[in-house]
C-alpha positions as a printed NumPy array, in Angstrom:
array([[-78.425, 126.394,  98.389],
       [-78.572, 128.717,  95.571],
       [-77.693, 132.279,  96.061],
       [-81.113, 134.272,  96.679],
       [-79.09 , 137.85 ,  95.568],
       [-77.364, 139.188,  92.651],
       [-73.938, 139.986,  93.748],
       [-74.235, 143.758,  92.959],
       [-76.882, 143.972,  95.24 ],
       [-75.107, 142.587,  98.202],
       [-72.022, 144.982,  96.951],
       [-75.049, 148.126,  96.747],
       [-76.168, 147.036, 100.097],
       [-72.073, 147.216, 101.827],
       [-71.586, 150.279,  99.926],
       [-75.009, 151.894, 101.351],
       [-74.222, 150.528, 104.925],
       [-70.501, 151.845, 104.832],
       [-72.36 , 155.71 , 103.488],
       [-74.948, 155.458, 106.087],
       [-72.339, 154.575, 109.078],
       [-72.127, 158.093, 109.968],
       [-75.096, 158.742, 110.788],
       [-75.597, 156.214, 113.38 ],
       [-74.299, 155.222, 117.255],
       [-73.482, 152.345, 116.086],
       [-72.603, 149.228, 113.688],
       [-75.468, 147.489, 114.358],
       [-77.879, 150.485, 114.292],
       [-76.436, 150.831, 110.72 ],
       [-76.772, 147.711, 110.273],
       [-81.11 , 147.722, 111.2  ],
       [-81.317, 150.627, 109.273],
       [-79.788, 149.615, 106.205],
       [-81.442, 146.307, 106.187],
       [-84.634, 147.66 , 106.699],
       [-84.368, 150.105, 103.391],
       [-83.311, 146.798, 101.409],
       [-86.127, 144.511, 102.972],
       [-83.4  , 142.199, 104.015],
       [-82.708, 140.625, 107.739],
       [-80.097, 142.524, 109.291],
       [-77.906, 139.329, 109.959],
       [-77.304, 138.774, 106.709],
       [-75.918, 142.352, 105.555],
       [-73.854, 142.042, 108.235],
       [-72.398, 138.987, 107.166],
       [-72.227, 140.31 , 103.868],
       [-70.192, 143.546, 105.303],
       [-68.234, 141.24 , 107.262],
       [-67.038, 139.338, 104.066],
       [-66.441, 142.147, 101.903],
       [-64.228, 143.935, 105.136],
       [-62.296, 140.432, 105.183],
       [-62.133, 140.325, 101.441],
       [-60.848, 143.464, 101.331],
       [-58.061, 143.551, 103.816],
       [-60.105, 145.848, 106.632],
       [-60.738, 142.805, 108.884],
       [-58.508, 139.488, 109.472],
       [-59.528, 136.037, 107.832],
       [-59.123, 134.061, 104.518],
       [-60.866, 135.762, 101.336],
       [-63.354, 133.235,  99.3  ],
       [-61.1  , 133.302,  96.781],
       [-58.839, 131.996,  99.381],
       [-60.756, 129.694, 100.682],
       [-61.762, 128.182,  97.24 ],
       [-58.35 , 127.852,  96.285],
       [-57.702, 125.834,  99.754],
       [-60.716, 123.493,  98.816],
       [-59.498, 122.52 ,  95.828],
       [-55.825, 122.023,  97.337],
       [-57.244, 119.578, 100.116],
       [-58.896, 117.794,  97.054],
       [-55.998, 117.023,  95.574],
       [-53.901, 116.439,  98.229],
       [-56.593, 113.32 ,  98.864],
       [-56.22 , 112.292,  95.287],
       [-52.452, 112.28 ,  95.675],
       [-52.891, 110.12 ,  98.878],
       [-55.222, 107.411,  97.043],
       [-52.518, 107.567,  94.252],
       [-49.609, 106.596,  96.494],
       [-51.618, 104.242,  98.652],
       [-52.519, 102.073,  95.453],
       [-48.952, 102.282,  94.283],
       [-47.537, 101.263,  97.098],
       [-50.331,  98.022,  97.61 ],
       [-48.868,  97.416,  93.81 ],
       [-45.404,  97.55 ,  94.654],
       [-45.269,  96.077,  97.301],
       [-47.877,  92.825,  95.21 ],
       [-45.136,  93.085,  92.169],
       [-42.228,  92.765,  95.024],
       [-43.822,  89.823,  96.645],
       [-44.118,  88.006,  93.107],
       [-40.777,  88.462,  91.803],
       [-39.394,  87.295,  95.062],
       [-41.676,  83.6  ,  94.683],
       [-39.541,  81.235,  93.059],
       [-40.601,  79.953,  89.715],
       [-43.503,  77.29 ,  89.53 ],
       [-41.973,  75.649,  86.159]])
């Protein structure tokens, strides 16, 4: 699914909700009010706060960057496994035939 908004608008949209925290009981009345001056639902600015606290060291977890980094790990790491699983079928097919005796 492509991304329905601009990155600087989610960042706007943190920075407005982290300005307007003051002013309210609580995260989640932030939260409604915020969204509601964006036209957004207020699940998804608080997913998008909740990213930019974990990419930014406030709250625990793995970054994006993080995560994308592990993705592309894990691919290779599979790629590596195929490569040693066909070398070892080949060794072990080039072991087998020098160890037949000669058919001349």
């Amino acid at each position: 699914m492509a991304n329905r908004y601009p990155v600087d608008f989610k960042e706007r949209a943190v920075r407005l909700w982290r300005e307007a925290r003051p002013d309210h009981r609580s995260d989640w009345a932030t939260t409604k009010h915020v969204a509601s001056m964006l036209g957004i639902m207020p699940e998804t600015l608080r997913l998008w706060k909740q990213h930019a606290d974990v990419s930014s060291g406030l709250a625990p977890g793995t970054s994006e960057q993080a995560q994308v980094e592990i993705k592309r790990l894990k691919k290779q790491i599979r790629q590596l496994e195929q490569t040693n699983a066909i070398l070892r079928s080949a060794s072990v097919f080039f072991a087998t035939e020098l160890g037949r005796p000669s058919s001349k």
